[in-house]
PyMOL commands that place a pseudoatom at each C-alpha (Angstrom):
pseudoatom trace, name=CA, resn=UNK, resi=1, chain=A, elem=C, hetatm=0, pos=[25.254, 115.292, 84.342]
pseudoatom trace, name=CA, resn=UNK, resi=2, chain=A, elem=C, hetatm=0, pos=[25.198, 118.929, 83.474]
pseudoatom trace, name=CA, resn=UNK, resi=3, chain=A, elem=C, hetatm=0, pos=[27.832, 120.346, 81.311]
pseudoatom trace, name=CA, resn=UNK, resi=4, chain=A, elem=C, hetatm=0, pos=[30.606, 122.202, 82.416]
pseudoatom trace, name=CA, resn=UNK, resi=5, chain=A, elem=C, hetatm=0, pos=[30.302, 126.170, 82.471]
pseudoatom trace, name=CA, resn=UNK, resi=6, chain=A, elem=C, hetatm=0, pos=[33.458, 127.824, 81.119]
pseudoatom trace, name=CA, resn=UNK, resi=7, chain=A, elem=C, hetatm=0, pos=[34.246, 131.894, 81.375]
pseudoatom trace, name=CA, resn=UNK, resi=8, chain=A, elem=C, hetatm=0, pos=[35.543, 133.034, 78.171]
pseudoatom trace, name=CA, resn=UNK, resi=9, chain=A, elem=C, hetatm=0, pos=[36.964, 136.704, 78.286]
pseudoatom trace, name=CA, resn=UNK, resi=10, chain=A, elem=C, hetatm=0, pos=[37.653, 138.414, 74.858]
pseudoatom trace, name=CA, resn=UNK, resi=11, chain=A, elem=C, hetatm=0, pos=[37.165, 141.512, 73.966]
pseudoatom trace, name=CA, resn=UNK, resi=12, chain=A, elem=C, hetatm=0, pos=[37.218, 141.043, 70.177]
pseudoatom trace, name=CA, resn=UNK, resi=13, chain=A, elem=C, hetatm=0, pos=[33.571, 140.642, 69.659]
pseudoatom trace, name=CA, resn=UNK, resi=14, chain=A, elem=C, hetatm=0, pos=[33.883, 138.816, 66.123]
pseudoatom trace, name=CA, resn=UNK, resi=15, chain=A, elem=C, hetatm=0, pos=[36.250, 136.500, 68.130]
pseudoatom trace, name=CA, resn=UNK, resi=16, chain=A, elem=C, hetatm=0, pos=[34.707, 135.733, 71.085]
pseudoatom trace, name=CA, resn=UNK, resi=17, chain=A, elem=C, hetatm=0, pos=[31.124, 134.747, 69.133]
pseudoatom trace, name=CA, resn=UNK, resi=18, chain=A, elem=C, hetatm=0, pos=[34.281, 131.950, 67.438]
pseudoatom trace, name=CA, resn=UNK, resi=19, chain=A, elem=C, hetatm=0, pos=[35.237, 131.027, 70.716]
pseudoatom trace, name=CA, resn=UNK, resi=20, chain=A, elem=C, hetatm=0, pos=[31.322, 130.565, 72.149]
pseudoatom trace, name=CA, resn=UNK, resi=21, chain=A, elem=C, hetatm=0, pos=[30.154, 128.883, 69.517]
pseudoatom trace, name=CA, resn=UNK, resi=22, chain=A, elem=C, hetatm=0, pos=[32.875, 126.477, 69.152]
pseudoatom trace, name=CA, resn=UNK, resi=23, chain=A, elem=C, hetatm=0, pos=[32.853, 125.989, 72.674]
pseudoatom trace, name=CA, resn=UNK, resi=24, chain=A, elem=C, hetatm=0, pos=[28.621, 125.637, 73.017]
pseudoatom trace, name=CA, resn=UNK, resi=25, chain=A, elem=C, hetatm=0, pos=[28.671, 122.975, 70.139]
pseudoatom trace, name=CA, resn=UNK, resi=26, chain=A, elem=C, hetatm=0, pos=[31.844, 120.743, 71.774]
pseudoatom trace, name=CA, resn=UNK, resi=27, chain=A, elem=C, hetatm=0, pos=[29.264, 120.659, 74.774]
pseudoatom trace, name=CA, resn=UNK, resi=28, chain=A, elem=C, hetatm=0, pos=[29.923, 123.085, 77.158]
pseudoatom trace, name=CA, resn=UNK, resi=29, chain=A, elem=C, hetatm=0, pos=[28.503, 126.000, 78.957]
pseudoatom trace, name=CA, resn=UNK, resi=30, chain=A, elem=C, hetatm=0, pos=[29.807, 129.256, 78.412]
pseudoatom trace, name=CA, resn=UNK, resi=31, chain=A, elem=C, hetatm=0, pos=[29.867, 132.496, 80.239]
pseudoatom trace, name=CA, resn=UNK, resi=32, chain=A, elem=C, hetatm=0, pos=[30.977, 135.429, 78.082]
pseudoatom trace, name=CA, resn=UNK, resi=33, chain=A, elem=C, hetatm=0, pos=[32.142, 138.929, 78.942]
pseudoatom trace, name=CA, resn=UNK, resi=34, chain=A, elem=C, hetatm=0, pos=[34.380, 141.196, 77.019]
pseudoatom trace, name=CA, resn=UNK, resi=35, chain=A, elem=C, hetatm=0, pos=[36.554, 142.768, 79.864]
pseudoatom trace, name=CA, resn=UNK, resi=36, chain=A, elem=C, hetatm=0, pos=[38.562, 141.398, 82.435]
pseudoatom trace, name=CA, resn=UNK, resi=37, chain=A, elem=C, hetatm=0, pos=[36.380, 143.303, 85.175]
pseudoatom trace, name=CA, resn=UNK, resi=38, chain=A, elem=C, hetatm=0, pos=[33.978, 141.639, 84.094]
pseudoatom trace, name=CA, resn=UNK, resi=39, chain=A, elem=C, hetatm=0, pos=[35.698, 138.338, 83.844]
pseudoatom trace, name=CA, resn=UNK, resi=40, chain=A, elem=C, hetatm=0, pos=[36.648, 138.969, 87.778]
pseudoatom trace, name=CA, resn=UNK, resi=41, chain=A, elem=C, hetatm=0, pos=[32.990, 139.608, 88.551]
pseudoatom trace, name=CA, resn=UNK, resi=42, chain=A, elem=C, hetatm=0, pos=[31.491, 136.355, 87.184]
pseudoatom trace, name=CA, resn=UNK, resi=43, chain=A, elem=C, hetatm=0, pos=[33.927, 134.516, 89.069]
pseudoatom trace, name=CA, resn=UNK, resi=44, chain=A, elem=C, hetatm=0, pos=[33.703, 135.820, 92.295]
pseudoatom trace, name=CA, resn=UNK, resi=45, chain=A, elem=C, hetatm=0, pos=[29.567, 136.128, 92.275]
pseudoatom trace, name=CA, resn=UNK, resi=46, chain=A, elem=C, hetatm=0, pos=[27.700, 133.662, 94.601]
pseudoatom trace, name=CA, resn=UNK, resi=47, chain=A, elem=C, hetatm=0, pos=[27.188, 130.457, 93.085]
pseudoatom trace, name=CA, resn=UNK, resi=48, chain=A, elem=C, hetatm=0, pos=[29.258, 130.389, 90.527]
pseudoatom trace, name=CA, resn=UNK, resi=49, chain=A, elem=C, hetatm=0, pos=[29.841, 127.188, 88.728]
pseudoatom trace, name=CA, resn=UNK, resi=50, chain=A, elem=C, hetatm=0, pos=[32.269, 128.147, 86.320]
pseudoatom trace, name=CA, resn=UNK, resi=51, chain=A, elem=C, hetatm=0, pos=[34.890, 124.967, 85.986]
pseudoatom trace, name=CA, resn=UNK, resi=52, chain=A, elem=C, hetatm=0, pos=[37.691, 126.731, 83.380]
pseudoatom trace, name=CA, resn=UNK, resi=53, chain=A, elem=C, hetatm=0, pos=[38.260, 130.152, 81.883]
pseudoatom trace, name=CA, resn=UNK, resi=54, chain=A, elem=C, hetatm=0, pos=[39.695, 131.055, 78.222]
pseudoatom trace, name=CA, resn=UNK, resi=55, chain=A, elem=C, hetatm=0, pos=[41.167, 134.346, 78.600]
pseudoatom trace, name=CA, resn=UNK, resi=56, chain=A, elem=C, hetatm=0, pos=[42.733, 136.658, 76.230]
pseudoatom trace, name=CA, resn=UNK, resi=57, chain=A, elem=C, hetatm=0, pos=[45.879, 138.009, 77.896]
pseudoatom trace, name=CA, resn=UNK, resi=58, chain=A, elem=C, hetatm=0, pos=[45.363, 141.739, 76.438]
pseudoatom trace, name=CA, resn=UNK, resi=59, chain=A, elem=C, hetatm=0, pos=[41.737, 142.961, 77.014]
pseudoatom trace, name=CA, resn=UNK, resi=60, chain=A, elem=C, hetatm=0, pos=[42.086, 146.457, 76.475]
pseudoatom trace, name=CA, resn=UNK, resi=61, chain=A, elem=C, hetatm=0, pos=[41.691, 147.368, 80.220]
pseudoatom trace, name=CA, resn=UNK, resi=62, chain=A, elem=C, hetatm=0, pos=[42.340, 146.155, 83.189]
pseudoatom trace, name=CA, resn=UNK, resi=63, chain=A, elem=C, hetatm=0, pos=[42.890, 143.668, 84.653]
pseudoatom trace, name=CA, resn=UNK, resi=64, chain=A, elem=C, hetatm=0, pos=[44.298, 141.484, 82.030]
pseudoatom trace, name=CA, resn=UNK, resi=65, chain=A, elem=C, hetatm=0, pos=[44.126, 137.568, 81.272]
pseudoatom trace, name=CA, resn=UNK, resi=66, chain=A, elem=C, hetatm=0, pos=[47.692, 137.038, 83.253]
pseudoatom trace, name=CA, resn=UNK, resi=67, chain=A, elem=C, hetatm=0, pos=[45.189, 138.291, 86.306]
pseudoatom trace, name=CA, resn=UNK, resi=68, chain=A, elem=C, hetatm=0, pos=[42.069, 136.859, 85.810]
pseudoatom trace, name=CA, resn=UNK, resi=69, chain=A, elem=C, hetatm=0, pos=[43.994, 133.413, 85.610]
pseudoatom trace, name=CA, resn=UNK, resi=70, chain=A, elem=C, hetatm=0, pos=[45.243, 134.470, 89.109]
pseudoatom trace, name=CA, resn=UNK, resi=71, chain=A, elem=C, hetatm=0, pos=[41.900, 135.486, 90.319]
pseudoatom trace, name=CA, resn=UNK, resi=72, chain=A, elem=C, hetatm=0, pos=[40.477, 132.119, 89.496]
pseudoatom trace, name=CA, resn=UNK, resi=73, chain=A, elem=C, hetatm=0, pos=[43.407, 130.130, 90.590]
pseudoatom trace, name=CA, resn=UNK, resi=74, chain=A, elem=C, hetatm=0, pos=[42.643, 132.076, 94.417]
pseudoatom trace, name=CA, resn=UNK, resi=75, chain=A, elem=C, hetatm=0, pos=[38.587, 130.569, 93.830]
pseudoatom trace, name=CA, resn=UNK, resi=76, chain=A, elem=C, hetatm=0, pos=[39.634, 127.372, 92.883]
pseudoatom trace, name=CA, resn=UNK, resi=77, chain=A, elem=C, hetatm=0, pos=[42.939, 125.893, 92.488]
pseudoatom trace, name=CA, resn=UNK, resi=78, chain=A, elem=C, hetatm=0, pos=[42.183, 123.317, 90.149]
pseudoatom trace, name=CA, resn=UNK, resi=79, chain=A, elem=C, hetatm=0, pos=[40.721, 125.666, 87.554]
pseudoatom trace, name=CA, resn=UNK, resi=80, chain=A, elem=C, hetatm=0, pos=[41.418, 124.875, 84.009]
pseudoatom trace, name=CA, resn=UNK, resi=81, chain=A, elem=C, hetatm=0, pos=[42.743, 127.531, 82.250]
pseudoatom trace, name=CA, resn=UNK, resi=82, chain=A, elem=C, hetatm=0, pos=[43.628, 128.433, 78.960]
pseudoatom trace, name=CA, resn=UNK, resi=83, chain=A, elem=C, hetatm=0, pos=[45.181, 131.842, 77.221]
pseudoatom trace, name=CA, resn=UNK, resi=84, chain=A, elem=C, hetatm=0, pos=[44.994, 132.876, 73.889]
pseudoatom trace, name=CA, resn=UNK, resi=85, chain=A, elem=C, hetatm=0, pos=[46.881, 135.924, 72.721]
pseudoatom trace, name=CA, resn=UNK, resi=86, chain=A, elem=C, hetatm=0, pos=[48.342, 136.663, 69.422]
pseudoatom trace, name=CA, resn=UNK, resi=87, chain=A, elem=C, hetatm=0, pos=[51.543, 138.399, 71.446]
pseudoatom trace, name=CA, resn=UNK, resi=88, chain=A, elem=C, hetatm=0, pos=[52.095, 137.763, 75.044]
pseudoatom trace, name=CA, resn=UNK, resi=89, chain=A, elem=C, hetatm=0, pos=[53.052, 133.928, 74.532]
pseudoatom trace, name=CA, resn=UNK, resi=90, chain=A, elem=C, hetatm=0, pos=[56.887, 134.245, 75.299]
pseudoatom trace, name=CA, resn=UNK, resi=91, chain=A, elem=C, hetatm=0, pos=[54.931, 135.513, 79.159]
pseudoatom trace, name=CA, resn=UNK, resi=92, chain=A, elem=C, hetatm=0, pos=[53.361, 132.755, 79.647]
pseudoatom trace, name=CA, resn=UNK, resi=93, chain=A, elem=C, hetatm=0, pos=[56.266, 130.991, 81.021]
pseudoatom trace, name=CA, resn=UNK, resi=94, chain=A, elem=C, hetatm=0, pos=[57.267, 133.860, 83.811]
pseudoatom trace, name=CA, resn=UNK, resi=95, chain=A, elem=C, hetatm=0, pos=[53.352, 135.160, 83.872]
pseudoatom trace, name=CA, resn=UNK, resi=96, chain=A, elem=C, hetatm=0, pos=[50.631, 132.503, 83.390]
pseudoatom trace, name=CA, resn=UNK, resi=97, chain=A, elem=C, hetatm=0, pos=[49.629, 130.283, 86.293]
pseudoatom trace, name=CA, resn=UNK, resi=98, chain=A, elem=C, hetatm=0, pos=[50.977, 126.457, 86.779]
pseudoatom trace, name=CA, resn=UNK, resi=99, chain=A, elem=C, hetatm=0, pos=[49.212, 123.525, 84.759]
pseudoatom trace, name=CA, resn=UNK, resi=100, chain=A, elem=C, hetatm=0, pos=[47.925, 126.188, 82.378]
pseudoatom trace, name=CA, resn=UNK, resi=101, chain=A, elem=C, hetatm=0, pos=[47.778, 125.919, 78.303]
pseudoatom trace, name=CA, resn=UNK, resi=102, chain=A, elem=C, hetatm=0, pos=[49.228, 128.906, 75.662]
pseudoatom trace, name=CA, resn=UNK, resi=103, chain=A, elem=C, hetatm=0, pos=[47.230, 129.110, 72.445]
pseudoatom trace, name=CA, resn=UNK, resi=104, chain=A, elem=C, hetatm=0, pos=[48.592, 131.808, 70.101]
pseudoatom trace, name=CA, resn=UNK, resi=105, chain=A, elem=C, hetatm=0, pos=[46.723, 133.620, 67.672]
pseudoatom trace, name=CA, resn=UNK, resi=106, chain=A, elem=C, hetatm=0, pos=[45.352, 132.376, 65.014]
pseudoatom trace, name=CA, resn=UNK, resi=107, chain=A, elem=C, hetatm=0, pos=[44.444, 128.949, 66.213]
pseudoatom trace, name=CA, resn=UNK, resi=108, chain=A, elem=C, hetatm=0, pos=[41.571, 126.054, 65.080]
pseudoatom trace, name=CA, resn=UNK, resi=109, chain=A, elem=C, hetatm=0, pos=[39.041, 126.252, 67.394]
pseudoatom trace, name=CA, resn=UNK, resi=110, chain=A, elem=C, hetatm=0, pos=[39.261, 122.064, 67.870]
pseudoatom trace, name=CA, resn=UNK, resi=111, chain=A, elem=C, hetatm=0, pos=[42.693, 123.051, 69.728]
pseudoatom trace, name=CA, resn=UNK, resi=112, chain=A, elem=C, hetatm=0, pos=[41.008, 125.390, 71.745]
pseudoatom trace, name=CA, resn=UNK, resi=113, chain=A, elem=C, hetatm=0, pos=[38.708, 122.695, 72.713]
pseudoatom trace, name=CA, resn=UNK, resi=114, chain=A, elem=C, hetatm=0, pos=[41.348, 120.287, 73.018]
pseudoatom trace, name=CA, resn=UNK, resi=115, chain=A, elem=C, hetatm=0, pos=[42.815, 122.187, 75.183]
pseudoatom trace, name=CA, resn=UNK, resi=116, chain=A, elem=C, hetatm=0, pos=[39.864, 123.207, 77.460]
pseudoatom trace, name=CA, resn=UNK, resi=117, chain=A, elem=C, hetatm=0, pos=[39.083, 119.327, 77.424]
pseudoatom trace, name=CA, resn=UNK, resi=118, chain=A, elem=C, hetatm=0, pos=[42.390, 118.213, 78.623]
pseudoatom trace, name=CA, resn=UNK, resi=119, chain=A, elem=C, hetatm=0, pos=[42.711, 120.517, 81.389]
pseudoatom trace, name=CA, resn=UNK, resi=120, chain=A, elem=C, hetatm=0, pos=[39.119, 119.462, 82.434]
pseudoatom trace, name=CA, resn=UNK, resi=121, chain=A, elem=C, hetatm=0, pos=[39.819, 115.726, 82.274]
pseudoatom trace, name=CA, resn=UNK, resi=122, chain=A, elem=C, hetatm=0, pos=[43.117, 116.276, 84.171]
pseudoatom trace, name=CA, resn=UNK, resi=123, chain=A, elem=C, hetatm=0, pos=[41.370, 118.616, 86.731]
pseudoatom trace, name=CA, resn=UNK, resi=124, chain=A, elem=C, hetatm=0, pos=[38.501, 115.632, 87.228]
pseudoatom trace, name=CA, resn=UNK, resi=125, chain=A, elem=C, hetatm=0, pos=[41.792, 113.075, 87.758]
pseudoatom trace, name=CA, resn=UNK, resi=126, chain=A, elem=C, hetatm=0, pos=[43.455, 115.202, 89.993]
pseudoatom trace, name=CA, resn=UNK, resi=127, chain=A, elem=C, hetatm=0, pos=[46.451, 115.067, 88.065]
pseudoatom trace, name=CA, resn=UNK, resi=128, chain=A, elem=C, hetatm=0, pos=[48.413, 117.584, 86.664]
pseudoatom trace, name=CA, resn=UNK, resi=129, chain=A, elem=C, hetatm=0, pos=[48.027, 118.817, 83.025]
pseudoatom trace, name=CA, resn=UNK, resi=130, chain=A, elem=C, hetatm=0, pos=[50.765, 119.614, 80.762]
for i in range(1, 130): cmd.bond("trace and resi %d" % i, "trace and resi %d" % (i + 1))
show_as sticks, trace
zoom trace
């Protein structure tokens, strides 16, 4: 079975290795880009077999993680999806797409793969995630 590819968009570059590597050694694929351009570009390509994004909410430019969710959502609407944002969490409630998980800055990288792994495991179900 191959692993599951995962977009992670950060534009902290010190942050986003974090997020990669954490991500790489829990088993998974990862697709990294540092804007949400970017972000919207790997999705939409041909052939892409990217199963859940981690976006930051604030990338510097736009569009931002709120959007890229959305974006993904339109692709596939079972995508897992998980924010992390050290100030856009009170949002995520009017602003972040259904069956979607909040992490707030500073987390441990095991609840960012917690995360990423329930959404997965609910997506796989069929069921709905928290």
């Amino acid at each position: 079975m191959e692993p599951v590819c995962l977009l992670v968009a950060e534009d902290e570059a010190l942050l986003l290795i974090d997020l990669e590597d954490a991500l790489i050694e829990a088993g998974f694929t990862v697709v990294a880009v540092t804007s949400g351009g970017k972000a919207i570009e790997r999705l939409t390509s041909a052939g892409s077999s990217i199963q859940g994004i981690v976006t930051d909410i604030r990338l510097g430019d736009r569009p931002d993680g709120w959007s890229i969710a959305r974006a993904a959502r339109e692709i596939d609407p079972l995508m897992a999806v998980v924010y992390v944002s050290g100030d856009s969490a009170p949002e995520w409630a009017s602003k972040g797409v259904p069956n979607s998980i909040m992490l707030e800055k500073p987390f441990a990288m095991a609840q960012l793969v917690t995360a990423i792994s329930q959404l997965l495991n609910a997506r796989q179900s069929g069921a709905s995630a928290p």
